[in-house]
C-alpha positions as CSV (number, residue, x, y, z in Angstrom):
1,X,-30.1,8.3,47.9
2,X,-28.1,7.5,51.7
3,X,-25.4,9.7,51.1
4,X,-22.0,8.1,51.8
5,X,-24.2,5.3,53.8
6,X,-23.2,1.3,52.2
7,X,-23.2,-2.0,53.2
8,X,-19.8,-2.4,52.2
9,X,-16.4,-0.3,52.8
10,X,-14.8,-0.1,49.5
11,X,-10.7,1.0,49.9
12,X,-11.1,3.7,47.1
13,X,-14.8,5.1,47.5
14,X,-14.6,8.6,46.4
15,X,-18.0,9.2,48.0
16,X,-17.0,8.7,51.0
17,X,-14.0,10.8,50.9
18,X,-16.4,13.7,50.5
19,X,-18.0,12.6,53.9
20,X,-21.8,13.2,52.9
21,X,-24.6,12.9,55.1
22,X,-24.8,9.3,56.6
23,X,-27.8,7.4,57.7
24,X,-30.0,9.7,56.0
25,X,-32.7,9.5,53.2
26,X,-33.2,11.0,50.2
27,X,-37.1,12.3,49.7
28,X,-39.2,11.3,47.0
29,X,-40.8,14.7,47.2
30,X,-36.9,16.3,46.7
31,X,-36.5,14.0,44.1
32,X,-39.9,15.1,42.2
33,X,-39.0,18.6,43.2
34,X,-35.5,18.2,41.6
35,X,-37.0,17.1,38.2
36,X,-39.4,19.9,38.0
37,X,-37.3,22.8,38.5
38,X,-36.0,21.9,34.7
39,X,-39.6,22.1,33.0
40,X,-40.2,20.4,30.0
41,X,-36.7,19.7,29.9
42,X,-35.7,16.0,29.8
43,X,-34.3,14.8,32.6
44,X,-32.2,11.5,33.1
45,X,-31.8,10.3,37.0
46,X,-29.4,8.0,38.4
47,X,-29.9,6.1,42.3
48,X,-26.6,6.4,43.6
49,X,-24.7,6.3,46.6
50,X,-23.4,5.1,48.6
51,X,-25.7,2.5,48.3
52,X,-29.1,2.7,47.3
53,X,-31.2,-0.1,48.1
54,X,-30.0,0.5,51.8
55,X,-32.9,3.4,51.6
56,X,-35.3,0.5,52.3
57,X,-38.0,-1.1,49.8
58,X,-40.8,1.0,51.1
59,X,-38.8,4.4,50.3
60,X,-37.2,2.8,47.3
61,X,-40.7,1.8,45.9
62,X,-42.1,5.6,46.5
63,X,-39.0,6.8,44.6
64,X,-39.7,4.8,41.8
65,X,-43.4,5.5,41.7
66,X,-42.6,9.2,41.9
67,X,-40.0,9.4,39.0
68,X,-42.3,7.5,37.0
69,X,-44.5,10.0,37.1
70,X,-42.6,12.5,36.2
71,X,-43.5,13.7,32.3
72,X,-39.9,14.8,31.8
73,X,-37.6,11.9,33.5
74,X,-37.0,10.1,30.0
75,X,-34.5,7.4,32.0
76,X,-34.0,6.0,35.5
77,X,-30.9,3.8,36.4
78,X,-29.2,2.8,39.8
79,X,-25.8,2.0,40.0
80,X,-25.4,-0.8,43.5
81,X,-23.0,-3.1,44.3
82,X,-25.8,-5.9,44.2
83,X,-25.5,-7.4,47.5
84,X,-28.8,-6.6,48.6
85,X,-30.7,-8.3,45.6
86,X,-32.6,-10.6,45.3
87,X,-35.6,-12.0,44.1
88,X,-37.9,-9.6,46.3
89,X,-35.8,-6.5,45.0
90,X,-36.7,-7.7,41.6
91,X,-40.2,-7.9,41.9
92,X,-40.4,-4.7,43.3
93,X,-38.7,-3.0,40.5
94,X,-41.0,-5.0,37.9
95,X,-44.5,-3.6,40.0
96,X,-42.8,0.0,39.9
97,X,-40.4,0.6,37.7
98,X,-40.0,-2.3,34.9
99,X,-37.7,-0.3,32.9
100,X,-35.1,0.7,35.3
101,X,-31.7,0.1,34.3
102,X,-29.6,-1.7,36.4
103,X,-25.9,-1.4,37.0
104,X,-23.8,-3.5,38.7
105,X,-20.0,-2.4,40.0
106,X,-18.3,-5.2,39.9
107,X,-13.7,-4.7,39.1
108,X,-13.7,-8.4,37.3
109,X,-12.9,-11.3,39.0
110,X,-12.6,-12.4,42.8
111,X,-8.6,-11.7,42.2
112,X,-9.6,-7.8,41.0
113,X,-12.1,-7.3,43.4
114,X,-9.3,-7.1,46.3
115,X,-10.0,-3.4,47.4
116,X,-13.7,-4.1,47.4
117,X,-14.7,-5.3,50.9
118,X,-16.5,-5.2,53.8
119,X,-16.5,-3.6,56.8
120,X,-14.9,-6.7,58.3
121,X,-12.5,-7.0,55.9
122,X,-13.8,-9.8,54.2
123,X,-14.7,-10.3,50.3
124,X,-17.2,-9.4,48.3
125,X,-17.1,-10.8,45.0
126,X,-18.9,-14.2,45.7
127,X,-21.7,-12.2,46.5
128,X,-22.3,-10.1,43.3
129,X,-21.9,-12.8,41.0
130,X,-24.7,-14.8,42.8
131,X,-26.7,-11.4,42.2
132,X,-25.5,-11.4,38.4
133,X,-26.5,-15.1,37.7
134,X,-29.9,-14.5,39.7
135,X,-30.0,-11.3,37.1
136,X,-30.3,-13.7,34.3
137,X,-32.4,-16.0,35.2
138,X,-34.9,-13.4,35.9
139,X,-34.3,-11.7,32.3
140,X,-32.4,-9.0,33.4
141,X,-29.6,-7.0,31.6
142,X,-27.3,-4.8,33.0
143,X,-24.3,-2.4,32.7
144,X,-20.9,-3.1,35.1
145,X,-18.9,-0.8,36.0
146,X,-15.3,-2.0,36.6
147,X,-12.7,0.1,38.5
148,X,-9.1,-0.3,37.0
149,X,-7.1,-0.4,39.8
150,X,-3.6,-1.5,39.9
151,X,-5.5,-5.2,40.7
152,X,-6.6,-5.7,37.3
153,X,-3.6,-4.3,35.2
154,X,-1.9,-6.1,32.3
155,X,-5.1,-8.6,33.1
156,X,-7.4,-7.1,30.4
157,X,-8.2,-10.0,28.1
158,X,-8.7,-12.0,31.5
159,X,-11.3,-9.2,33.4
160,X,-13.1,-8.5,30.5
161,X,-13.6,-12.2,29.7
162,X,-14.8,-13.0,33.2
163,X,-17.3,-10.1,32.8
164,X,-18.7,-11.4,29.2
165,X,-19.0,-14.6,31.0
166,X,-22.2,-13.2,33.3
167,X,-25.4,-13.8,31.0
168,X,-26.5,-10.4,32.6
169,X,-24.2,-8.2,31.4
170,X,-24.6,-6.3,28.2
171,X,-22.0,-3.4,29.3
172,X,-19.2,-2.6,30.8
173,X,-17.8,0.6,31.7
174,X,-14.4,0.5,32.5
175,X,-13.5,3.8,34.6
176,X,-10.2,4.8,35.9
177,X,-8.7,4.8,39.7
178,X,-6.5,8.1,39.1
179,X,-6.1,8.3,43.0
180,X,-2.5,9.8,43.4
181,X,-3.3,13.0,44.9
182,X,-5.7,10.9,47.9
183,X,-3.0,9.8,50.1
184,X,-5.4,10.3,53.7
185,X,-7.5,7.6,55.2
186,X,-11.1,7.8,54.9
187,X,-12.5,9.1,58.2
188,X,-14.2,6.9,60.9
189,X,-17.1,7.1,62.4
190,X,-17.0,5.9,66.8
191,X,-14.0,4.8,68.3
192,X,-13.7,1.1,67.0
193,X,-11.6,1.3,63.4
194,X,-13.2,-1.6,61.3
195,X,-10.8,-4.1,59.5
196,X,-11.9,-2.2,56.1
197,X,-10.3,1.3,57.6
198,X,-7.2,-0.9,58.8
199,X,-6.3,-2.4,55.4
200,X,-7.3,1.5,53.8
201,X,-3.8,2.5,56.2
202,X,-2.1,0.0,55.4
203,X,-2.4,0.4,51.3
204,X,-2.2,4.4,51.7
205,X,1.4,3.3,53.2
206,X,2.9,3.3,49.1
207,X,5.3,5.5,48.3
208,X,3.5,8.6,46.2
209,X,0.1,7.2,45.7
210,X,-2.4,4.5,47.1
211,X,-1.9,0.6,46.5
212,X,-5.0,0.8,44.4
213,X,-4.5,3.5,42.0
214,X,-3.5,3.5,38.5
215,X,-1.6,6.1,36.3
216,X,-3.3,7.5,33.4
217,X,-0.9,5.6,31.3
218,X,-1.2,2.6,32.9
219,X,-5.6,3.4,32.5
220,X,-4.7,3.7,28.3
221,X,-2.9,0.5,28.1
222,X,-5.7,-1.0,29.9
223,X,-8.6,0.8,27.9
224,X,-6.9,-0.3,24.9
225,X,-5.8,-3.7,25.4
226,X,-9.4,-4.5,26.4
227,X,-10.7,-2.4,23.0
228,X,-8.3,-4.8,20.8
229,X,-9.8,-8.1,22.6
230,X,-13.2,-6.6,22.4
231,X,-13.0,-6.7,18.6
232,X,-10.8,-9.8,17.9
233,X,-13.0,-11.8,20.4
234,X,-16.2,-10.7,18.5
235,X,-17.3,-9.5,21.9
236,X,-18.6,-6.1,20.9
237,X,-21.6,-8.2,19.3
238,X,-22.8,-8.3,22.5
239,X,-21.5,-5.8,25.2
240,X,-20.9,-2.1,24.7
241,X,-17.7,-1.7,26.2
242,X,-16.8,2.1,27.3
243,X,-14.9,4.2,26.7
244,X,-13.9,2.2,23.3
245,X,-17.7,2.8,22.1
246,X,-17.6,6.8,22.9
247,X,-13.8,7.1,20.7
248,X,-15.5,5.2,18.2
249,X,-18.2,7.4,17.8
250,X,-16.2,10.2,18.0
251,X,-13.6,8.9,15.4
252,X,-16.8,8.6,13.3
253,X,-18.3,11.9,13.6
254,X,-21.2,10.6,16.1
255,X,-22.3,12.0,19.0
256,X,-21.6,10.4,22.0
257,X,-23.5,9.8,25.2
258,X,-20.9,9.7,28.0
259,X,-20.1,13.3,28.8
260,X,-16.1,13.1,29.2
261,X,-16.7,12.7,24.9
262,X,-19.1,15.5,24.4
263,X,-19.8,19.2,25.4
264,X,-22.3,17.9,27.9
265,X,-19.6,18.6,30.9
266,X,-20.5,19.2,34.5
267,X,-23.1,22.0,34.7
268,X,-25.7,19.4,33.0
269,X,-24.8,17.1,36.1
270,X,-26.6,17.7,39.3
271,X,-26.7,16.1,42.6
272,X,-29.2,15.6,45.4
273,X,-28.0,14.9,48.5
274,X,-30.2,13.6,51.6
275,X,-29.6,16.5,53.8
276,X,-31.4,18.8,50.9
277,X,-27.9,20.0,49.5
278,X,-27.7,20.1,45.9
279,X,-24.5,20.2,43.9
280,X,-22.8,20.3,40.5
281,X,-21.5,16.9,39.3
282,X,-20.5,14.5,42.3
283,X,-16.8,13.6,40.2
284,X,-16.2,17.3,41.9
285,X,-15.7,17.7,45.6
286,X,-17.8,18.3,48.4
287,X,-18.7,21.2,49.6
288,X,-16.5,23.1,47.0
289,X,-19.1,21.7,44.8
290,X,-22.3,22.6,46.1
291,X,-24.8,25.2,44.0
292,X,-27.8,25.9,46.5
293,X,-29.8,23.7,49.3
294,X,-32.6,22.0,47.1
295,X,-35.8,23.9,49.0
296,X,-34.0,27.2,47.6
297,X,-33.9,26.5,44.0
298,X,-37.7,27.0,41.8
299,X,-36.7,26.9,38.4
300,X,-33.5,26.3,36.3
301,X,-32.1,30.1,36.4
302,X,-31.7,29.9,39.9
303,X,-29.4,26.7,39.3
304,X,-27.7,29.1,36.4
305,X,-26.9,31.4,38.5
306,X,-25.8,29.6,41.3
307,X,-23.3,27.7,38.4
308,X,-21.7,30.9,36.9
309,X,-21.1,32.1,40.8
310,X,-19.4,28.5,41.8
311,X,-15.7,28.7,41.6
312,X,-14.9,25.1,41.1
313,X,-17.4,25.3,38.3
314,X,-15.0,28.2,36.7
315,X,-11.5,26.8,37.4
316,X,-13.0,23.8,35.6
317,X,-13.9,25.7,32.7
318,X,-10.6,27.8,32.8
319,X,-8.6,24.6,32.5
320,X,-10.7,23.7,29.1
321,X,-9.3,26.3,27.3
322,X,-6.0,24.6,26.2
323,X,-8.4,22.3,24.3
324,X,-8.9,25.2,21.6
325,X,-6.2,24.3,20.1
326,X,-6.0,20.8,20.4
327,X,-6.1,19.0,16.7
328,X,-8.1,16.1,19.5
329,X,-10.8,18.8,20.4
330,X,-13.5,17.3,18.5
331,X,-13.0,14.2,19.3
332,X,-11.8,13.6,22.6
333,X,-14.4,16.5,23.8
334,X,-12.1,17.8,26.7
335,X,-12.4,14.6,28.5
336,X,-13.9,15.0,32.7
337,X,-13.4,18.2,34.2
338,X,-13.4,16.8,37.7
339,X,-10.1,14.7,36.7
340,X,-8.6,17.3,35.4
341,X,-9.7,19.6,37.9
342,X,-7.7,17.3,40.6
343,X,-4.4,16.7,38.2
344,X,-4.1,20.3,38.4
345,X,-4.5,20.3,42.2
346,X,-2.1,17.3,42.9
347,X,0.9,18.5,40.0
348,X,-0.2,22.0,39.2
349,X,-0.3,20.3,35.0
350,X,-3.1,17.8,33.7
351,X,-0.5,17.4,30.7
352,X,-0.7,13.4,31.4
353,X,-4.1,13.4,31.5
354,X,-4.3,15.1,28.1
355,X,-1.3,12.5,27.1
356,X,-3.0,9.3,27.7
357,X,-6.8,10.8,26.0
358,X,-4.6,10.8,23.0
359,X,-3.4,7.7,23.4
360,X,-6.6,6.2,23.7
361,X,-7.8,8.1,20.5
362,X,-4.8,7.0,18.9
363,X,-5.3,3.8,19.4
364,X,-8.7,3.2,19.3
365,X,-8.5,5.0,15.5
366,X,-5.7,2.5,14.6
367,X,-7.9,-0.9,15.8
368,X,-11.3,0.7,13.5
369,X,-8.5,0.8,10.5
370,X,-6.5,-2.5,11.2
371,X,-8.6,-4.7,13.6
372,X,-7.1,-7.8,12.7
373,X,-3.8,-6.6,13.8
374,X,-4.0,-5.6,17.6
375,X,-0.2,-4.3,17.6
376,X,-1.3,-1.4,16.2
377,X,-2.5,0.3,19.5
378,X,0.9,0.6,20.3
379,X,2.2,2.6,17.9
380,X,3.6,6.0,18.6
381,X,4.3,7.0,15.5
382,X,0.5,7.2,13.3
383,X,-1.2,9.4,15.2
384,X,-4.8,10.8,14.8
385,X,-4.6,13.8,12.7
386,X,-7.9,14.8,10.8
387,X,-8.7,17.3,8.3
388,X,-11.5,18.8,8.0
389,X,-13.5,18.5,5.8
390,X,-11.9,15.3,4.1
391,X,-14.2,14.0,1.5
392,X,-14.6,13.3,-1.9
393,X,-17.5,12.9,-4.6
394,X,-17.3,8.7,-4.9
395,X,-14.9,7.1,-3.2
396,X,-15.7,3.5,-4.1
397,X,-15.8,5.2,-7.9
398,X,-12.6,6.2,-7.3
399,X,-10.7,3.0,-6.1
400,X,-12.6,1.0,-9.0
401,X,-11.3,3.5,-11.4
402,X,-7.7,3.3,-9.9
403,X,-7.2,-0.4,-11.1
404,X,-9.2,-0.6,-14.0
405,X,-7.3,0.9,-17.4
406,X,-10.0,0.1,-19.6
407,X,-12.7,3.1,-17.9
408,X,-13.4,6.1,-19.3
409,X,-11.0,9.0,-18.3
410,X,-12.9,12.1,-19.7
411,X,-10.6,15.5,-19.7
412,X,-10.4,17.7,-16.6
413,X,-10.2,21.3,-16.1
414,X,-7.0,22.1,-14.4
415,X,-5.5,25.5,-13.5
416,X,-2.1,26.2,-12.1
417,X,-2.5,29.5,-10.0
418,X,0.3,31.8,-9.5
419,X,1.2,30.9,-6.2
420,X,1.6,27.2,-7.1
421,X,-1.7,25.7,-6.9
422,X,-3.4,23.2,-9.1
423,X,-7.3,22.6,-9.2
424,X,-10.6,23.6,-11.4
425,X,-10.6,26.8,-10.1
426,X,-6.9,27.7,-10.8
427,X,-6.8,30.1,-7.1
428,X,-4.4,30.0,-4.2
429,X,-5.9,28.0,-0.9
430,X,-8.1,25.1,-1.0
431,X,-10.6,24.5,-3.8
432,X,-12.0,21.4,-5.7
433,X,-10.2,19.4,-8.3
434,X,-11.0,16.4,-9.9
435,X,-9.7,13.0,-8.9
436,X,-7.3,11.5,-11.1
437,X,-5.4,8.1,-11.0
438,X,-2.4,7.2,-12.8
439,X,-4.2,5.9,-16.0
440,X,-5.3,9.6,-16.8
441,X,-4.0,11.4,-19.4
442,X,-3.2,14.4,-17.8
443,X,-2.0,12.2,-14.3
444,X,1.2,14.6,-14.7
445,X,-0.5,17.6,-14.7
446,X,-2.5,17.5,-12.0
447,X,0.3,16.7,-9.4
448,X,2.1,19.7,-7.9
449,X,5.9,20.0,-9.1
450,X,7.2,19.5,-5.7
451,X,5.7,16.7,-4.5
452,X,5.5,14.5,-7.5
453,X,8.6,12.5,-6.8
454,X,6.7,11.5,-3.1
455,X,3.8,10.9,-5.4
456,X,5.6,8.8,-8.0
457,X,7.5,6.7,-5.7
458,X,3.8,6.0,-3.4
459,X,1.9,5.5,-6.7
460,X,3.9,3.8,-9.5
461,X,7.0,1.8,-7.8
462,X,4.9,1.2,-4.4
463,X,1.8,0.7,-5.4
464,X,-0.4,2.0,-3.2
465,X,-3.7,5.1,-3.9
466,X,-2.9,8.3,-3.3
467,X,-6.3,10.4,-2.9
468,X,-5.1,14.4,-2.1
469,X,-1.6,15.9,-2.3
470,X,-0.1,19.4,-1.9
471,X,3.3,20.6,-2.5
472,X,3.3,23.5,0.5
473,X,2.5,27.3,-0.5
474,X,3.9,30.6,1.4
475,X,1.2,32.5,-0.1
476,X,3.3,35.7,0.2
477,X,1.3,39.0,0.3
478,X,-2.3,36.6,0.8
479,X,-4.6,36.7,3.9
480,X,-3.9,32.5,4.1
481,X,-1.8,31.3,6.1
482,X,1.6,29.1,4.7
483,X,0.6,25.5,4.7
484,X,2.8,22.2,4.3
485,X,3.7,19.6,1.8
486,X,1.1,16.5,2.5
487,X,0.2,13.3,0.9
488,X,-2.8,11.3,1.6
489,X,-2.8,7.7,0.8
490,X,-6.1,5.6,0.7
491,X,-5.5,1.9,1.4
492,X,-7.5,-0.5,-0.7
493,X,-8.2,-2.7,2.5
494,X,-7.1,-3.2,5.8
495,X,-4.0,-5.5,5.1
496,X,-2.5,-2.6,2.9
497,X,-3.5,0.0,5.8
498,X,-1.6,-2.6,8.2
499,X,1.1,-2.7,5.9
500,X,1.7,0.8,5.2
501,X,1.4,2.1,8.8
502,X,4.6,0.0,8.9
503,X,5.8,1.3,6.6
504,X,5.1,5.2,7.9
505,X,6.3,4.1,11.1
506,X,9.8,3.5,10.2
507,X,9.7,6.1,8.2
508,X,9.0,8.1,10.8
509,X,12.0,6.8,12.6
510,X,14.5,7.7,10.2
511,X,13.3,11.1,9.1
512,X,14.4,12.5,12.4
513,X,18.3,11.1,10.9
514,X,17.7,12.3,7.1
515,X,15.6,15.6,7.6
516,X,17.2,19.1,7.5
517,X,16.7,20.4,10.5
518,X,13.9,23.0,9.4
519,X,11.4,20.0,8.4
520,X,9.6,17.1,10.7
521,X,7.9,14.2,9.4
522,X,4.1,13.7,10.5
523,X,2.4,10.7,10.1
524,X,-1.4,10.3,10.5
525,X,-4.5,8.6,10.3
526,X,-7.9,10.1,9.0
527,X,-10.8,8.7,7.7
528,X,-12.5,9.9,4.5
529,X,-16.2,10.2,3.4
530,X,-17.4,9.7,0.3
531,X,-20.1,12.1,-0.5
532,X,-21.9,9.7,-2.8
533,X,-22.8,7.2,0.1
534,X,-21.4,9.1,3.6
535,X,-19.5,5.8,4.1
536,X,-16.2,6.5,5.7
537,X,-12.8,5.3,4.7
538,X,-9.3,4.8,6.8
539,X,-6.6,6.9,5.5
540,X,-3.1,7.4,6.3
541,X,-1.3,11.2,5.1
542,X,1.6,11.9,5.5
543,X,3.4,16.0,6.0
544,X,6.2,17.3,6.5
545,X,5.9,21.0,8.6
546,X,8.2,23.2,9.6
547,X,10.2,23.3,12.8
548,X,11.3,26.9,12.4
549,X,10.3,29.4,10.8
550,X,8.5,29.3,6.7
551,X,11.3,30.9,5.0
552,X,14.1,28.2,6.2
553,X,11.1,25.0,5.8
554,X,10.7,26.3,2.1
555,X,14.4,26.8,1.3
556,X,14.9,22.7,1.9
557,X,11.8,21.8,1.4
558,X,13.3,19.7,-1.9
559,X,15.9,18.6,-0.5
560,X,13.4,17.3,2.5
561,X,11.3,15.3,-0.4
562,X,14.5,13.5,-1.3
563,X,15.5,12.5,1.8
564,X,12.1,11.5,2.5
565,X,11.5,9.4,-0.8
566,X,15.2,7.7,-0.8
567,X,14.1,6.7,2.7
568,X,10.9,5.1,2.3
569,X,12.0,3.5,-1.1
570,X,14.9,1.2,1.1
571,X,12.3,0.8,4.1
572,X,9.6,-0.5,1.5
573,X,12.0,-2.9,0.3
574,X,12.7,-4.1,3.4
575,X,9.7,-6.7,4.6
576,X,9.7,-6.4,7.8
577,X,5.9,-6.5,9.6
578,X,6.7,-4.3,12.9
579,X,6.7,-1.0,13.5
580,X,9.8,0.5,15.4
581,X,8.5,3.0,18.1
582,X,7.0,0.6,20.5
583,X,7.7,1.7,23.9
């Protein structure tokens, strides 16, 4: 809407580090224009800025009137830092645009605001929350934005509190400040340096990186912290907090809205900029960025085109492919390509980028299986390791079955193949077999020679339901590939998961003292659908895989199984509630 233009001089705005056009306007008629070159392709639109509402009510009113008549724009929001409103703002957006959504950047409380200011250096936290409680008494809800900056760290519980406390608010996003690689000032306009620009110098004066900015690490424990509050609190009853709500959905096999979790990456993100420039996402720099000025563009294959020819867009893409391979893909969904974009640029490497969207994942899937025991996020050890598919006919059959001796057990079909398999079908690789338990008749039988003792000492001296288990095939002179010994375990509820994770954790610990060295221990959590219902379940499985090569993994691959089962026996015994990789 005004460019880099704002009422207030924020220490860490990205926009104006890309110096856009100040003091002028953004068009209604580009705006309309830039909806229609898509079609009858919906089209979401965000008032950014800078900030908006300096464009004036008059031109903000004619925005509004124009979007809303639109056929294809199916949302309008605007993101402001609130100053500005008041109850004459309001009633404009009620006459125009009643269902515009409203969101508020706001870092927490007055302490966490520090880096947002004025020109004159003064705060500007009083200010907002006057505009969030004047929000609620007209009705309003609305999303916040809060900027993790080295202000609010190891303050989670305390920010996200404050937050909840505004009637208003019914989300917050919770973006990170990964500003190492911005160690210049932000440029001045005239010869008089406001008191804003003179603190900006003054915080840039940090060894390696700003005052302000956070690591990705540092972002995780954050995220994380905040996640485990969110649920213990009962908070999430009312406020969607992001990112936990996109990993959740992921972790679930939803789709999810926000595009650093889906495929939706920067060439579905445009921007209009007042001086009739029109660029890919604004994360990505300026002018690197830029596709085409806005009067050239007609239809959406001009924009295509102008896409595939746009370097930045291509180096983005280029640094994706790692992802391919990622067991994360399909659920982290490559994270932000501008972020990554700018690790590479600052360390040549986005490696800690990739490091703390797994720990986020991580975590998150260990708070949806244990949320009662907020630890868990910081375990090291139970990592999120799906299989896909992983399901089975009844789940809740199954379970009810597993403790119950007086059901019927019918007989099973089961067929051991030459290369070592078991199931109905009685062939090498992956096929169905029926779920037995421990009361079954033919219990034996269906377990694979090699990992029965594993099976035995998890089942009948531990306790616990074991729902899937293979004893690791070469399948020599096959098209398959060699895969691993694995168990899955099913816990009955989360107390067992909690306890068992403890359990794995440790175990994990010590396997790297009893293994031969051909073998590692992998611990990991899943979740597992029953077909009956499509209600998912938290598992833990545990595998051991090669370090080396096949040939020396087989040739100790029992003698791996006994250390493995000796070690877990004594660590079971031992009552202990902790895991031991906490860093």
């Amino acid at each position: 809407m005004r460019g880099d233009t704002c009422n207030i001089d924020c220490l860490y705005c990205y926009e104006k580090r890309k110096e856009t056009p100040g003091g002028a306007r953004l068009s209604a008629d580009d705006a309309g224009r830039l909806t229609t070159i898509f079609g009858d392709r919906p089209v979401a639109v965000e008032l950014h800025g800078g900030e908006p509402l300096t464009i004036g009510r008059a031109y903000f009113a004619e925005m509004l009137d124009r979007l809303a008549a639109q056929p294809n724009v199916v949302r309008v929001s605007i993101q402001t830092n609130a100053l500005l409103l008041d109850d004459a703002w309001l009633d404009l957006i009620d006459a125009h645009y009643p269902n515009l959504e409203i969101g508020v950047s706001l870092d927490g409380d007055a302490e966490s605001n520090a880096w947002r200011i004025g020109y004159d250096g003064r705060p500007t936290y009083d200010r907002v929350a006057a505009a969030l409680n004047l929000l609620a008494t007209r009705g309003k809800h609305v999303g916040v934005i809060t900027v993790v900056t080295s202000a609010v760290l190891n303050r989670a519980v305390e920010i996200l509190d404050h937050l909840a406390g505004f009637a208003a608010v019914r989300a917050v996003n919770l973006v990170p400040c990964f500003d190492a690689a911005d160690i210049a000032p932000t440029r001045s306009v005239g010869v008089r340096v406001p008191a804003s620009r003179q603190l900006q110098q003054a915080a840039l004066t940090v060894p390696d990186r700003p005052a302000w900015a956070t690591t990705p690490g540092e972002y995780a424990s954050f995220v994380l912290s905040a996640t485990a509050h969110w649920i213990s609190s009962g908070l999430f009853e009312r406020i969607k907090l992001e990112p936990a709500v996109s990993a959740i959905q992921r972790l679930t096999g939803a789709s999810a809205a926000i595009c650093h979790f889906s495929a939706a990456k920067c060439d579905h993100v445009f921007t209009a900029y007042p001086d009739g420039r029109l660029g890919s996402c604004d994360e990505l720099p300026g002018p690197q960025a830029q596709l085409a000025m806005l009067p050239e563009v007609t239809e959406e294959a001009d924009l295509i085109r102008a896409q595939r020819q746009l370097p930045l867009l291509t180096a983005g893409r280029s640094l994706m492919v790692k992802c391919a391979s990622c067991r994360y893909r399909d659920t982290c969904g490559g994270g932000c390509v501008a972020t990554r974009w700018r690790a590479h640029q600052h360390s040549d490497s986005d490696d800690e980028y990739c490091a703390y969207r797994m720990r986020l994942i991580d975590g998150v899937a260990a708070l949806l299986a244990e949320p009662h025991r907020p630890g868990a996020i910081s375990c090291r050890a139970v990592r999120w390791r799906p299989r896909l598919p992983n399901s089975m006919p009844d789940v809740a059959g199954f379970l009810d079955r597993w403790d119950d001796p007086s059901r019927l057990r019918p007989t099973v079909i089961l067929r051991p193949s030459e290369h070592g398999n078991i199931n109905s079908a009685g062939l090498p690789g992956i096929h169905p077999a029926d779920d037995l338990d421990p009361q079954h008749p033919q219990w034996r039988d269906g377990i694979e020679p090699a990992v029965w003792p594993l099976i035995d000492l998890l089942t009948r001296r531990l306790g616990y339901v074991t729902y899937d288990s293979c004893q690791g095939h070469r399948y020599t002179d096959l098209d398959l590939a060699p895969v691993g010994l694995r168990v899955g375990v099913l816990p009955r509820d989360r107390i067992e998961s909690a306890q068992l994770s403890n359990v794995l954790c440790r175990l994990h610990t010590r396997a790297r003292q009893v293994l031969p060295a051909a073998c590692e221990l992998l611990v990991g959590r899943d979740r597992l659908t029953s077909e009956a219902t499509n209600r998912q379940y938290p598992v833990l499985d545990l595998a051991l895989a090669p370090t080396a090569g096949w040939d020396e993994y087989f040739a100790t691959l029992n003698d791996a199984v006994a250390a493995i089962t000796g070690a877990m026996d004594d660590i079971a015994r031992d009552a202990r509630a902790d895991c031991e990789c906490r860093s």
